[in-house]
C-alpha angles and dihedrals in degrees: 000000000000111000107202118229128202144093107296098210088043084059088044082055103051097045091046094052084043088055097048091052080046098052100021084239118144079217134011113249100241096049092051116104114242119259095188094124105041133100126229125204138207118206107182120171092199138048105151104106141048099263083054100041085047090046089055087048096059090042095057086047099056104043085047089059095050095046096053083045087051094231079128150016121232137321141206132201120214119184131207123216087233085289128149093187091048097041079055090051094047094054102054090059092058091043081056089051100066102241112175088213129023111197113198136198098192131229090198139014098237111006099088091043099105096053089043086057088047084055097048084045089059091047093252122141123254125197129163130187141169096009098035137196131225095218103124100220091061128091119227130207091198131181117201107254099170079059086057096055085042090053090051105044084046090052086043109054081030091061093039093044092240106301127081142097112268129199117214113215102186132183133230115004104233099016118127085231098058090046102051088046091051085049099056093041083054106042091050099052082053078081096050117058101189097054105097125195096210094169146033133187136165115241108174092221084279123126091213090054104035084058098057095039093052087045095056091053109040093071089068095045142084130243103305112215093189141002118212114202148182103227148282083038101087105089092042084053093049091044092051090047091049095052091047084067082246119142124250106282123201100276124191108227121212100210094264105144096239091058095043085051082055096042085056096050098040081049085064102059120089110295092017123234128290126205140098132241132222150129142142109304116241089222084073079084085062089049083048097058089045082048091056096045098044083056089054099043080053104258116162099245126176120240091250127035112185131212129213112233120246107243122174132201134207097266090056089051112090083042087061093047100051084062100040119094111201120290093021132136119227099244123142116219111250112225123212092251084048099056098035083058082050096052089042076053101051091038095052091036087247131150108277116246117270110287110252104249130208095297087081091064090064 
C-alpha cells in the first residue's frame, strides 16, 4: 500500500489555489468561512444627485440578496451632507457599533484616514470605492478615472480632428474622482496642441447645477466646439447652451437616462449625433459590498480591485433605454460570482469578466 507524505494543509493550499484558476473564484465556496453572521456598512458623504441616488439603489439590492440568502446578516446605510467632519462622525459610530465591515464612499482623500485607521486597529473591514481614501489599510475598488478623462479627450481631438475650443464641466471641487478626470482631459490634449480648454466650472455631477454653472459662463466664451464632463452633468450643459441661443456642441454623456433619451432624439435629426457615453457605474457600490463580505469569508483579495468603466455607443443605446426608468442611471447589478471572477481576475493580471448588460435591471 502507498502512504502519501506531505504537509496536509500544503496540499489544502495548492488545491485551493488549482480550484480558484479553475472557477475564476478568489476562494472556492466550501473553504470560505462563513459571514452569516456579520454586518456590512455603507458610509457615503453624498446623496444629492441620480448617480448617488442609483448607487444607493444597488446597494440596497444587493445586500438584500445576500440577507434573505443568509450570507449576512444585516446591513445599514448612513449619508453625509458632502461632509468630511460628519462622514468622520459617522464613522466612529459605526465603528462603536461593532460593524465587521465598514464600505465608504469618501468625502475626502485623507481626511477620514485616521478613523478609518481606528477602524483597521479594532479588526474591522475597510473598503472604499468611487470617492477613495488614501488610508493604507484600507481596500479600494477602484475604477480608473484618469482613464476616463483620457477616453474623452481622445473622443474629443479625434472628432475634431485635433483642433477646437473645449469647455471643461467638471464635478465636485476636492474628490479624488474630480481630480483624477481633470487630470486625464488635461494630459491628453498635451498631445494636441490645437485643442484648446477655454472654460472650467464646477458641476457637482448635478444636472441643475451643471446648467447654471455652464450659463454664467457661456456669455464670456468663444464658440465651444465640445464639453467633456464627468457625469450627471450632460443634459443641464445642453440646456444652458440651448437657451443661450448656442448650437449644439459635441457633448460627452455620462450614461444618465435623460441624456441617453437626448442623445436618441439629437441622433434623429439630419447627420445624426456623434459622441460617446461613459462613467463609473453606480452598481460598483453592489462589487464593493461583495468585496466586503469575500474579505471576511477569508478570500485572498488584493488591496486594490479594480473595476472597467461602462461605456455605451451608440448601437447599445436604444438596448440601455428600454430598461431605464426616468431619472435612472445605466448601471448593471453585479452579482457575488461575478465579483468573485473580478477579484480571480485582479489578483492573476488577467482581463476582467464581460461587463452584465441591461438585461440585469429586468
Amino acid at each position: 500500500m502507498t502512504r502519501r507524505t506531505g504537509n496536509p494543509l500544503g496540499f489544502a493550499l495548492a488545491l485551493a489555489s488549482t480550484a480558484t484558476l479553475v472557477t475564476g473564484l478568489a476562494i472556492p465556496r466550501a473553504m470560505a468561512k462563513s459571514t452569516a453572521h456579520d454586518g456590512i456598512a455603507l458610509s457615503n458623504s453624498y446623496a444629492g444627485n441620480s448617480w448617488r441616488q442609483q448607487m444607493l439603489k444597488m446597494w440596497k439590492e444587493a445586500s438584500h440578496q445576500a440577507i434573505s440568502g443568509g450570507i449576512v446578516a444585516k446591513t445599514k446605510i448612513v449619508n453625509a451632507d458632502n461632509s468630511a467632519s460628519q462622514q468622520e462622525s459617522q464613522i466612529e459610530d459605526l465603528i462603536l457599533e461593532g460593524w465587521k465591515a465598514i464600505v465608504i464612499d469618501a468625502a475626502s482623500p485623507t481626511a477620514l484616514n485616521g478613523v478609518i485607521a481606528k477602524a483597521c486597529h479594532a479588526g474591522i473591514v475597510v473598503v472604499a470605492f468611487d470617492s477613495l481614501v488614501t488610508a493604507p489599510c484600507a481596500y479600494k475598488v477602484a475604477y480608473n478615472y484618469v482613464h476616463m478623462g483620457q477616453i474623452e479627450a481622445r473622443f474629443v481631438a479625434k472628432s475634431l480632428h485635433g483642433k477646437g475650443n473645449v469647455l471643461e464641466v467638471r464635478g465636485i471641487a476636492g474628490t479624488s474622482v474630480d481630480t483624477d478626470i481633470h487630470k486625464g482631459i488635461v494630459e491628453t490634449f498635451r498631445k494636441y496642441p490645437k485643442m484648446k480648454i477655454v472654460g472650467s466650472v464646477h458641476g457637482d455631477w448635478t444636472q441643475s447645477i451643471a446648467q447654471k454653472a455652464v450659463a454664467g459662463v457661456l456669455p464670456s466664451l468663444p464658440h465651444i466646439e465640445a464639453v467633456v464632463t464627468q457625469g450627471g452633468d450632460g443634459y443641464g450643459t445642453y440646456e444652458a447652451f440651448m437657451a443661450a441661443g448656442r448650437g449644439t456642441p459635441l457633448i460627452i454623456f455620462g450614461n444618465r437616462q435623460v441624456e441617453l433619451s437626448l442623445w436618441a432624439k439629437l441622433d434623429k435629426k439630419p447627420g445624426g449625433y456623434h459622441t460617446i457615453s461613459l462613467s463609473s457605474a453606480p452598481g460598483v457600490s453592489s462589487i464593493a459590498f461583495w468585496v466586503a463580505q469575500q474579505i471576511l469569508a477569508g478570500a485572498k483579495v488584493p488591496k486594490v480591485v479594480n473595476v472597467p468603466l461602462l461605456q455605451i455607443h451608440a448601437n447599445q443605446l436604444q438596448s440601455w433605454l428600454k430598461v431605464l426608468p426616468q431619472g435612472a442611471v445605466a448601471t448593471p447589478l453585479y452579482s457575488q460570482t461575478w465579483t468573485e471572477r473580478l477579484i480571480a481576475a485582479n489578483l492573476h493580471h488577467t482581463a476582467p469578466p464581460a461587463s452584465p448588460g441591461p438585461e440585469t435591471l429586468h
